[in-house]
C-alpha positions as CSV (number, residue, x, y, z in Angstrom):
1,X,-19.3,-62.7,-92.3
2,X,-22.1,-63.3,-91.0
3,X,-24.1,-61.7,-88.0
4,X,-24.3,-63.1,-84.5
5,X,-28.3,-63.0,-83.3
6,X,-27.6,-62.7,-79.2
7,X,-31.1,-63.8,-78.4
8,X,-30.8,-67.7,-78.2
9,X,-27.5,-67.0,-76.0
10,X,-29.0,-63.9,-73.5
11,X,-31.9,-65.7,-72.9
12,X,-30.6,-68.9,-72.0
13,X,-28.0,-66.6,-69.5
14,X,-30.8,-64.9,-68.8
15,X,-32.6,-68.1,-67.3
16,X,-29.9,-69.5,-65.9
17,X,-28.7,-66.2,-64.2
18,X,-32.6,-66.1,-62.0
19,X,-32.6,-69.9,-61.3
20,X,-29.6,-69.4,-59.8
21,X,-30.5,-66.6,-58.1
22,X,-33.5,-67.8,-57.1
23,X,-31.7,-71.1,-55.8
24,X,-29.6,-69.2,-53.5
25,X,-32.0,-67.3,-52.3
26,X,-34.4,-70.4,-51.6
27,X,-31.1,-72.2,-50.4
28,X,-30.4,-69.2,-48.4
29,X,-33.9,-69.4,-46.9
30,X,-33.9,-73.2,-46.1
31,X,-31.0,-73.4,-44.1
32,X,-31.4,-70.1,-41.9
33,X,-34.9,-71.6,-41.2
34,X,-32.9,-74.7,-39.9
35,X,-30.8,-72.5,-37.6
36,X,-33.3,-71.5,-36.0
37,X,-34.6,-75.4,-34.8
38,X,-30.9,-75.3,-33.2
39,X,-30.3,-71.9,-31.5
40,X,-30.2,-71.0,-28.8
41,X,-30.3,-74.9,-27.7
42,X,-27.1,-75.9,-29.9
43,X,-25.0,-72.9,-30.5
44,X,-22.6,-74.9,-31.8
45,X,-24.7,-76.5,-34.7
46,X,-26.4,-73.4,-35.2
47,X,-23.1,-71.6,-36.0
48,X,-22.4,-74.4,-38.5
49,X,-25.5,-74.2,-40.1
50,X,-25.4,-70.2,-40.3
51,X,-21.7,-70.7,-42.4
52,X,-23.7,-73.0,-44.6
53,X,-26.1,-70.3,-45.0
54,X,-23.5,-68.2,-45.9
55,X,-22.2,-70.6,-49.2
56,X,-25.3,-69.4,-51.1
57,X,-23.8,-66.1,-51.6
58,X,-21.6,-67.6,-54.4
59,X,-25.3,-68.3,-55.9
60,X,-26.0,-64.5,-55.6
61,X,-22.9,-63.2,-57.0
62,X,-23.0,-65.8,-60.3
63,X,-26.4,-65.2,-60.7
64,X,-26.6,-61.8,-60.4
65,X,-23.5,-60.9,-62.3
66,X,-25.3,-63.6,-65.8
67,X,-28.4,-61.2,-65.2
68,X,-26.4,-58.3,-65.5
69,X,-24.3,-59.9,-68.5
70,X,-27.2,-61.2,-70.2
71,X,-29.3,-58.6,-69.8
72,X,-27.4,-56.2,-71.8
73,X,-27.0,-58.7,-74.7
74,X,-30.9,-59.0,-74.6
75,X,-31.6,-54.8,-74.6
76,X,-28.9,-55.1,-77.8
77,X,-30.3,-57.6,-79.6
78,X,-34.1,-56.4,-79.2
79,X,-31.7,-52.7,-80.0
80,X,-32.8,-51.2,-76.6
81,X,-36.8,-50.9,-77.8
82,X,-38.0,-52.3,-74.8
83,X,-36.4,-49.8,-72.2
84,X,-39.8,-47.6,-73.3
85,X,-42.1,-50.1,-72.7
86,X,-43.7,-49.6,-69.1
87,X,-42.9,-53.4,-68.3
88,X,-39.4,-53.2,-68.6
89,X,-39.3,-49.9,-66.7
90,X,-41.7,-51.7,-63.7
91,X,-38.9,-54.3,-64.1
92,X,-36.4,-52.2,-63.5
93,X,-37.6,-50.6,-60.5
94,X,-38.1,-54.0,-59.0
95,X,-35.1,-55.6,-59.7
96,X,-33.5,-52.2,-58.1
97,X,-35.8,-53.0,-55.0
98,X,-34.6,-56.4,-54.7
99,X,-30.3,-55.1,-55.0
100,X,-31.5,-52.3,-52.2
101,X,-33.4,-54.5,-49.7
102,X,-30.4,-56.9,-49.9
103,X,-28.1,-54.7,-49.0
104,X,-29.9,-52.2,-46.5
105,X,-32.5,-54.6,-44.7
106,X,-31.0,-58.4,-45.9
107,X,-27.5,-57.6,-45.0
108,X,-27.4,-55.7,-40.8
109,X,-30.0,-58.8,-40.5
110,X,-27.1,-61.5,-41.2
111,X,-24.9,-59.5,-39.6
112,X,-26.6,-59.2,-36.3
113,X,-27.2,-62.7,-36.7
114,X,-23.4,-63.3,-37.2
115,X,-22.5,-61.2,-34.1
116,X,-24.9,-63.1,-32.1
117,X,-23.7,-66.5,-33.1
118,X,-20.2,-65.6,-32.8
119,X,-20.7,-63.6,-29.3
120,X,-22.8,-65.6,-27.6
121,X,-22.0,-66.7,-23.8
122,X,-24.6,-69.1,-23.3
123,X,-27.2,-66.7,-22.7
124,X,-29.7,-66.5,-25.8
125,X,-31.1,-62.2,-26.3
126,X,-35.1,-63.8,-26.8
127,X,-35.7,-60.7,-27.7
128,X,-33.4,-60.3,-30.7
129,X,-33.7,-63.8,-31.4
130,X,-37.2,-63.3,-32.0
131,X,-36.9,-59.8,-34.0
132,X,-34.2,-61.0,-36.3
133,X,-36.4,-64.1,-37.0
134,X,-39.1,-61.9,-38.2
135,X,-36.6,-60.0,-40.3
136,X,-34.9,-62.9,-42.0
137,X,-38.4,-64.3,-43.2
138,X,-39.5,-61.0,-44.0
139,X,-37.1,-60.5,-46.4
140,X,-36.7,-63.7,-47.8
141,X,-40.5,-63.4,-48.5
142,X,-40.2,-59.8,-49.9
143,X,-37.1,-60.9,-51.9
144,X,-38.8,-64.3,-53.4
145,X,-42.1,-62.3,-54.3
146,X,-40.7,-59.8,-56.0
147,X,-38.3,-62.5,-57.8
148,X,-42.0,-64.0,-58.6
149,X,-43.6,-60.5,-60.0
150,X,-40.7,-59.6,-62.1
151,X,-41.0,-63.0,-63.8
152,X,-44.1,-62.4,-64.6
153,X,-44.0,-59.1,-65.9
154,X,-41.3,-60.3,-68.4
155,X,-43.5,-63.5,-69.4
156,X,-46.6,-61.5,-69.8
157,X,-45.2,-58.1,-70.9
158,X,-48.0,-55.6,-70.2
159,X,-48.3,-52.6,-71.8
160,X,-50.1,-49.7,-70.0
């Protein structure tokens, strides 16, 4: 019988596990971006448009969990060599990085967002419109660059 080489298959779930990642997260950043053209004229249409936002999360979850899948048939396959490589361990850190600044700066962000669309009474808070604005593009940048710098660093595989 012969052996099965889990290369061709992790790295295509590999690939397909960032870009759809990656989608949501650019998905994720388009439509909040269009909330913000409606509120706090339109609260209506910038509710609707905040639940659309919130249909990219299927994007994370898929994506993340063929990452995870895949990434464990790639350490097998190259038989965990690459965990001592300082690349892989940079990658690590950063794809740590990302999991953390979704949940403790991405997520109270939507969530405030959510209360305020939800609880608003025709008067708009400027002043957390404004600050949650910031935040949202702040971590959409943060989130998309290191998306950007952990590609790399598995394309170019540096050794220090």
């Amino acid at each position: 019988m012969g052996t099965i080489n889990l290369f061709p298959l992790g790295i295509v779930l590999h690939i397909t596990g960032i870009a759809l990642l990656t989608a949501g997260l650019l998905g994720s950043y388009v439509t909040l971006r269009q909330l913000w053209k409606y509120y706090p004229e339109d609260e209506r249409q910038a509710a609707a448009v905040f639940k659309t936002s919130q249909a990219y999360n299927i994007f994370f979850g898929l994506g993340g969990a063929l990452i995870l899948i895949s990434g464990f048939l790639l350490l097998r396959a190259f038989q965990f060599a690459v965990t001592k490589q300082l690349w892989f361990e940079v990658k690590m850190g950063l794809v740590i990085f990302l999991v953390l600044n979704a949940r403790i700066f991405g997520a109270p962000v939507i969530k405030k967002l959510k209360q305020l669309l939800s609880s608003s009474n025709g008067v708009a808070d400027v002043v957390q419109h404004g600050m949650l604005r910031r935040r949202l593009r702040v971590f959409h940048a943060l989130q998309l660059l290191v998306l950007l710098i952990i590609f790399v660093l598995a394309v170019y595989k540096f050794q220090g």
